[in-house]
C-alpha positions in Angstrom: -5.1 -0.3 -1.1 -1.6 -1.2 -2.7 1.1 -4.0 -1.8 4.2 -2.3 -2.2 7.5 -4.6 -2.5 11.1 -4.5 -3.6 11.7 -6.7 -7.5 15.1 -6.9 -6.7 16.8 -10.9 -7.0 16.7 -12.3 -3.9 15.4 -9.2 -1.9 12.0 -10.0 -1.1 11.3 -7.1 0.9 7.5 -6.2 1.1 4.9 -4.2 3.4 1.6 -4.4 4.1 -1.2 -2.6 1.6 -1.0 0.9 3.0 -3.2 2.5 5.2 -6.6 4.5 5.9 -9.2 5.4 7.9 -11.2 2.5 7.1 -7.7 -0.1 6.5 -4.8 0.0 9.9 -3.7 -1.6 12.5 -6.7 -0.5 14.5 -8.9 -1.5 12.4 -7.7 -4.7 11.9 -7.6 -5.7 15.7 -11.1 -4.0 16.4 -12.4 -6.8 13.9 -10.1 -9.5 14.9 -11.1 -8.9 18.8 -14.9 -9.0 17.5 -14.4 -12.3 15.9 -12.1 -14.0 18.4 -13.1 -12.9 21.9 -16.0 -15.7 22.1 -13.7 -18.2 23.8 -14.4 -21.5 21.9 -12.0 -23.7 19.8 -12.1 -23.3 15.8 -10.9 -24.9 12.8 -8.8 -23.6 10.9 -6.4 -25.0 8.0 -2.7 -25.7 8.9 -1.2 -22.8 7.3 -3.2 -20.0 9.3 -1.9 -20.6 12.4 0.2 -23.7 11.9 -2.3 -26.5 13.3 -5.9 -27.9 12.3 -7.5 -26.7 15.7 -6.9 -23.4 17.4 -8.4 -21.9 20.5 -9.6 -18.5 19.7 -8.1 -15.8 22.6 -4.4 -18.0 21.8 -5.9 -17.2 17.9 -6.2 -13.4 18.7 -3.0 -13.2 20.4 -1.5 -14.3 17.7 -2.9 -12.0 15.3 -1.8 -9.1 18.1 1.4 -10.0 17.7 1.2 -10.3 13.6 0.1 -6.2 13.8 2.8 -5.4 16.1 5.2 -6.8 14.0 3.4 -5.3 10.8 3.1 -1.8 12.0 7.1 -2.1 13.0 8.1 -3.3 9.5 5.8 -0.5 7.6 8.1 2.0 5.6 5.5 4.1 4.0 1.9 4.1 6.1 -0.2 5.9 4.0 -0.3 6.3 -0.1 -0.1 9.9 0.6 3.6 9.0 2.3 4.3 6.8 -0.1 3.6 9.8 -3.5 5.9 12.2 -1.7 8.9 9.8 -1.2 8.4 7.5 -4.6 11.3 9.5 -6.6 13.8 8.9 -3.7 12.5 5.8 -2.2 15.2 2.7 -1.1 14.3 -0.2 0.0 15.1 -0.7 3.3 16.6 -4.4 3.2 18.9 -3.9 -0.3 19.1 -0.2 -1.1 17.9 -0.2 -4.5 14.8 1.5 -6.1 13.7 -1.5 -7.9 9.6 -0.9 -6.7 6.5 -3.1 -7.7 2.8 -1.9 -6.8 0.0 -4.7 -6.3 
């Protein structure tokens, strides 16, 4: 996995690491939904979700709507994508091919 994002001053743009069969969005929710259906209250600290104490469906639709928005913001899904569109490759928020690989 890889955490592509834009160098450029006061760009910030970034994606998520890209994707597999074993890392995506499906994935991700199949193990969220695993660990959050059991309907309790947990702690968590404030900067997961914003507050000490959570319950844990309001948790998982929370992280729901963190995958929508991820899969909506990913560029390049796969590294495979990502090799055949490197040499010509703008970011999508500035236009400039300033790229940095995690």
């Amino acid at each position: 996995m890889a955490y592509l994002h834009c160098h450029t001053r006061g760009c910030h743009w970034s994606q998520d690491d890209f994707w597999d069969r074993k890392y995506n969005p499906l994935t991700k929710l199949w193990s969220d939904i695993r660990w959050l259906w059991k309907p309790r209250m947990m702690k968590f600290d404030r900067e997961a979700y914003g507050r000490p104490r959570i319950f844990s469906w309001h948790a998982l639709a929370l992280e729901v709507v963190k995958e929508v928005r991820n899969v909506r913001r990913m560029k390049w899904w796969t590294w495979e994508s990502w090799k055949r569109a490197k040499d010509t490759a703008v970011c999508p928020k500035c236009g400039q091919r300033n790229w940095d690989i995690d």
